[in-house]
C-alpha positions in Angstrom: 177.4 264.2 116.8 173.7 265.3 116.9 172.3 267.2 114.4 168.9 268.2 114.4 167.2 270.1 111.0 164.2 271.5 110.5 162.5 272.1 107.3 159.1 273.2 105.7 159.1 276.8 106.7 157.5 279.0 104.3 155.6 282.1 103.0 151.7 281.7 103.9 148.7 283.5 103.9 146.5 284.2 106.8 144.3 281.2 107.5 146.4 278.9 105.6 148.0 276.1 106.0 152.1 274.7 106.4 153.7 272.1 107.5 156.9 271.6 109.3 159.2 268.4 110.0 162.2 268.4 112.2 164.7 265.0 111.1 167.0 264.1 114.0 170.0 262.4 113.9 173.0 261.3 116.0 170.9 260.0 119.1 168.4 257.3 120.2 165.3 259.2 119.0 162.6 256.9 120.9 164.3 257.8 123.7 164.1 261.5 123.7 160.9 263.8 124.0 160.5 266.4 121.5 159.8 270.2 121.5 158.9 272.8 118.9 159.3 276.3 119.7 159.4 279.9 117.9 160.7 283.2 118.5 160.2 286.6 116.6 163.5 288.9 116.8 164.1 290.5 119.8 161.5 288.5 121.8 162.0 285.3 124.3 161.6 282.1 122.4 158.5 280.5 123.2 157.8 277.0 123.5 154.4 275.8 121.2 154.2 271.8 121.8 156.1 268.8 122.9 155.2 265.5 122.6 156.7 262.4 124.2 158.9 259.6 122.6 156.5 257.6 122.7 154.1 259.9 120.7 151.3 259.4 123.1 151.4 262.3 125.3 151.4 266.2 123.6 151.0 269.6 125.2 150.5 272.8 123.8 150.8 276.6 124.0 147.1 278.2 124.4 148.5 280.4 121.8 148.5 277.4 119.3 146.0 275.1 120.9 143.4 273.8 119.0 145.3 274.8 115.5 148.7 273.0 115.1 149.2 269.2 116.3 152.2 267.8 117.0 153.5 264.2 115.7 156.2 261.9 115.1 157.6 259.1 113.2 160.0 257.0 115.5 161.3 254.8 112.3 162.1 257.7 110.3 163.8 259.6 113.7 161.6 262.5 112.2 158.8 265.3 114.3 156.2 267.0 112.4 154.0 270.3 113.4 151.0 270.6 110.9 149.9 274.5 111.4 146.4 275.4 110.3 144.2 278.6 110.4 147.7 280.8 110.9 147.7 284.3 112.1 150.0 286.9 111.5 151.1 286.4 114.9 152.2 282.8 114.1 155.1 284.9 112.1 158.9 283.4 113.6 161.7 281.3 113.1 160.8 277.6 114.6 162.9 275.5 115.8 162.6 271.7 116.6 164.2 270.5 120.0 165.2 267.0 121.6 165.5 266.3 125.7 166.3 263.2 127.5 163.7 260.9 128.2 160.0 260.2 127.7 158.2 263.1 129.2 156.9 266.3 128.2 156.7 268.1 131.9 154.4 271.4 132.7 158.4 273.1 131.9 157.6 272.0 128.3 157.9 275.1 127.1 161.2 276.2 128.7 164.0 276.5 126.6 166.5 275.3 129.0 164.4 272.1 129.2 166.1 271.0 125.8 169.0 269.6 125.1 169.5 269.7 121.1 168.6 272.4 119.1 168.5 272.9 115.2 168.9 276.1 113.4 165.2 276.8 112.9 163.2 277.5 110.0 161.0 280.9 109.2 157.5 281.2 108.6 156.0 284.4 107.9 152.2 284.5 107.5 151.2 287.1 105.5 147.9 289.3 106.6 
């Protein structure tokens, strides 16, 4: 069974800084590209960054771009999203998600691009 958690979510100011990790479990984790996306209630989620198993190739939302950076750690089966200079806008549940092989396609940010979801973690970024 794949399970998929997310943790590091928080209460932040504006321009500080959080970071989130995302621990996988269940599947062969070097073989699966990974996706963070975030979604405010009553709103489409929205997909922020992927990178591939192999860690080499990222993309990103322009709404993020520049300010979060996407890694991971293959021998711990574990993603991380460092988040810096956060807006108010950055306020959402996140949620870490796995997909079948290495690459991270222009439908990165697609939900129905992933396979394995967890149940998402909230930041709220206070202004």
């Amino acid at each position: 069974q794949v399970q998929v958690v997310e943790s590091g979510g928080g209460l932040v100011q504006e321009g500080g800084s959080l970071n989130l990790s995302c621990t996988v479990s269940g599947l062969t984790f070097n073989k699966h590209a990974m996706g963070w996306f975030r979604q405010v209630s009553g709103k489409e989620r929205e997909g922020i960054s992927c990178i591939s198993w192999s860690g080499t190739s990222f993309r990103y939302a322009n709404s993020v771009k520049g300010r979060f950076t996407i890694s991971r750690d293959n021998a711990k089966n574990t993603m991380y999203l460092r988040m810096e200079n956060l807006e108010a806008e950055d306020t959402a549940i996140y949620y870490c998600a796995a997909r079948s092989g290495d690459y991270c396609g222009p439908d990165f940010a697609r939900p129905t691009s992933f396979t394995y979801w967890g149940q998402g973690t909230q930041v709220t970024v206070s202004s």
